[in-house]
N, C-alpha and C positions, 0 to 999 in steps of 0.2 A: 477786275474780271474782263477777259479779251470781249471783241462783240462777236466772234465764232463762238466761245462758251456760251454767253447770253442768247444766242441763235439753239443752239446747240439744246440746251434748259427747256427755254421753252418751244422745241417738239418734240422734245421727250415730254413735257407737263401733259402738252396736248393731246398726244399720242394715249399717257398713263392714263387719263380724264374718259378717255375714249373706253377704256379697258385691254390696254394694252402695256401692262407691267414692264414689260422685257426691254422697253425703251428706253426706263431708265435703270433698271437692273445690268443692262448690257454696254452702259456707258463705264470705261475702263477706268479714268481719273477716280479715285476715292472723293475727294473733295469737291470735283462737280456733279459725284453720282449722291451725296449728300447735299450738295446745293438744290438738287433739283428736287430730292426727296421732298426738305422743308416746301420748297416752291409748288409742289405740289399739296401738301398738306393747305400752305395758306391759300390756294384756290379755290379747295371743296371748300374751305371755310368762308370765304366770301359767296362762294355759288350758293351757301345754303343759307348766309345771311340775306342775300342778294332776293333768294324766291319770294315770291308774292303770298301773300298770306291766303290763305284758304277764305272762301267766302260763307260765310255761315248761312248764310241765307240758304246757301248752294248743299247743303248736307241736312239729313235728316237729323234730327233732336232726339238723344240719347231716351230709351224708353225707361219707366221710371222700375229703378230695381236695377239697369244696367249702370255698368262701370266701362271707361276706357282703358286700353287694351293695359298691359304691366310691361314694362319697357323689361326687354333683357340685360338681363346681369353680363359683363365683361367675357364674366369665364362662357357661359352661354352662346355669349357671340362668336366666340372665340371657336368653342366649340362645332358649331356648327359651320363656320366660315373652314374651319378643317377637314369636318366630313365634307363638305363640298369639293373644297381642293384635293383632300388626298382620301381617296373613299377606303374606308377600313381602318383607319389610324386610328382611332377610339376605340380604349378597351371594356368602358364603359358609358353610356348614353346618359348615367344620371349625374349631375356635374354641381358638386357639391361647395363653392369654391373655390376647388380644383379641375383641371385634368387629367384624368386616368388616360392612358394612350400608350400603345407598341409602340416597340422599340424599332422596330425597320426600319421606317422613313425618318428618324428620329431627325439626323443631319438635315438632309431637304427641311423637314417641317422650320427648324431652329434658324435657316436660315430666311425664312418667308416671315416667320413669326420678327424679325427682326427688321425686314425689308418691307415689309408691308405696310404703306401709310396711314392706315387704320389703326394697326399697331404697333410699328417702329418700337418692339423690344430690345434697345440698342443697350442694355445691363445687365449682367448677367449677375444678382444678388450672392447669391448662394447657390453651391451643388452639396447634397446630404446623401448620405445612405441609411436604411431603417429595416431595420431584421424584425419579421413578423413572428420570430421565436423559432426554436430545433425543428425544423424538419420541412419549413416552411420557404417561400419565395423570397428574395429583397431586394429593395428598394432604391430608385434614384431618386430623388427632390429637386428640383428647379424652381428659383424665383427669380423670374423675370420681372424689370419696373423698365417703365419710357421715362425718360427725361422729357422727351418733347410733349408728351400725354397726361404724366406723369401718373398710370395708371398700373396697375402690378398685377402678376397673377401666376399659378404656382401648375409646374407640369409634373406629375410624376408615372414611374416608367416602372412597372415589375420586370424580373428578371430572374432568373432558373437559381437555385442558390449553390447546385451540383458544378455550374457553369456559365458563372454570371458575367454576362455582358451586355455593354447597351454602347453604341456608335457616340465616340469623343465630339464634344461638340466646340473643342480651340481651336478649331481652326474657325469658328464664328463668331467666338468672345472669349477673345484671349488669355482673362482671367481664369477663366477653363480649365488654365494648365497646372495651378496649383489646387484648384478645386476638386479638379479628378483623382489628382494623385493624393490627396489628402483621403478622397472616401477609397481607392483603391485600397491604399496602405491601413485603414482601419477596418475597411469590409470585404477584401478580396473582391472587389467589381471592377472584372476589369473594362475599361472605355477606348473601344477597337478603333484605330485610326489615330489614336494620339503618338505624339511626337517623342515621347519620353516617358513611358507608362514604368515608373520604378516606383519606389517610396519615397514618402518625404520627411517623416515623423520617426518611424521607427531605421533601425541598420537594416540595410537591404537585405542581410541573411536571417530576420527575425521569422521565428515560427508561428506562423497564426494570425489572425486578424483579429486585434484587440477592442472591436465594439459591436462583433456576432456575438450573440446572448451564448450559443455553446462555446464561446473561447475561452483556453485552459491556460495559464500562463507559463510558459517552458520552465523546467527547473533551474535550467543553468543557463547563462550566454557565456560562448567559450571561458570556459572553466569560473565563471564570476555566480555564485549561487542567485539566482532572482525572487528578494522577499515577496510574500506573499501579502503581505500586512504591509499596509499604508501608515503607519504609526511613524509618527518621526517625518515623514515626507513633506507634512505641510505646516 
C-alpha cells in the first residue's frame, strides 16, 4: 500500500472517529474504502480497550433491589440507530428479533446497514417472500450476517399484495440478483431498480406465482396438460 493510501486511511479513520462517515464512504477505490472501514473498526476497538476504568469509589452503590441497566439486543440497536438516521423507516417500534420497516428508503437504509462500522452488513444471507393468506399483504425477508462482527439480523418489508413492490437491493449485495428474482418468480414481488427483474425457476410465460397461498396451477403449458398430483414426481 502506497504512503498517499496510508495518508489517505488514516484521515478518513480520523475524520470517521470524529463523526463524519462520508470520509470514508466517499473514498472511490473499493479496496481502500474497505481498508479504511476495518482501520476504523480496529480503532474504536482499541479506544475503548484503551479507556480507564471507571472509579468505583467515584459512583454511587447500586441500592439494594436495584439491577444494572439490560444491554440492548442487536436488533434494538439497530433499530434505533435507524430511527435516528432515517426518521419514519419503522413500521413497527416493538422489535421482536426482527425489523418491521417501509419500504421507501429501503436502498439508502441497505446500504448504511452495510457501511456502517458498527455494523458492516457486508452478506446478504437470504431474500424470502411470505404470503399472510388471500386477501392479505406480503412479505420480503432479509438476513443479514457481518463477517467482520459476525453478528446477523433479519429486516423485513410488507408490501400491497394488489401491487407489490419493495426497491432492489443488487446493486448493494450483489447476490441480490438471484434472490429477487427467485422471490419475484414465486410471489409476484416485484424489486424496482433491479437490473433483470424476469424469472428464474419457472418459463417466463408461466401463469401465476407458485408460492401465494391463492395460487391455481394453469391447466395446460402450451398445449402439455399440467398434473395436478405430485405422484410419481419424487
Amino acid at each position: 500500500m502506497s504512503d498517499e493510501q496510508i495518508k489517505l486511511i488514516e484521515k478518513a479513520v480520523a475524520n470517521a472517529l470524529a463523526g463524519d462517515m462520508d470520509a470514508i464512504n466517499d473514498i472511490e477505490d473499493r479496496v481502500t474504502r474497505s481498508k479504511a472501514k476495518a482501520a476504523l473498526v480496529k480503532a474504536k476497538r482499541l479506544a475503548k480497550a484503551t479507556t480507564p476504568a471507571e472509579d468505583p469509589s467515584n459512583t454511587d452503590e447500586l441500592k439494594v433491589g436495584d439491577s444494572a441497566p439490560t444491554e440492548k439486543s442487536l436488533s434494538e440497536k439497530v433499530a434505533a440507530c435507524l430511527n435516528e438516521k432515517f426518521p419514519n423507516s419503522l413500521e413497527a417500534e416493538d422489535v421482536n428479533g426482527h425489523i418491521q420497516m417501509k419500504g421507501k428508503n429501503w436502498f439508502k437504509i441497505a446500504q448504511y446497514l452495510r457501511d456502517n462500522p458498527d455494523f458492516l452488513f457486508d452478506s446478504l444471507q437470504c431474500v424470502t417472500g411470505y404470503d399472510f393468506g388471500e386477501g392479505e399483504d406480503l412479505e420480503v425477508r432479509y438476513n443479514l450476517h457481518s463477517m467482520t462482527h459476525n453478528h446477523t439480523i433479519e429486516i423485513r418489508i410488507k408490501t400491497d399484495r394488489n401491487n407489490p413492490k419493495v426497491p432492489s437491493v443488487e446493486q448493494v449485495w450483489r447476490i441480490g440478483d438471484w434472490f429477487e428474482r427467485e422471490t419475484f418468480d414465486m410471489y409476484g414481488i416485484e424489486f424496482e431498480g433491479h437490473s433483470n427483474m424476469i424469472r428464474i425457476l419457472c418459463p417466463e410465460d408461466w401463469e401465476g406465482w407458485p408460492l401465494r397461498k391463492d395460487y391455481e396451477t394453469q391447466e395446460t403449458y402450451h398445449g402439455i396438460v399440467v398434473p395436478k398430483v405430485k405422484d410419481g414426481w419424487e
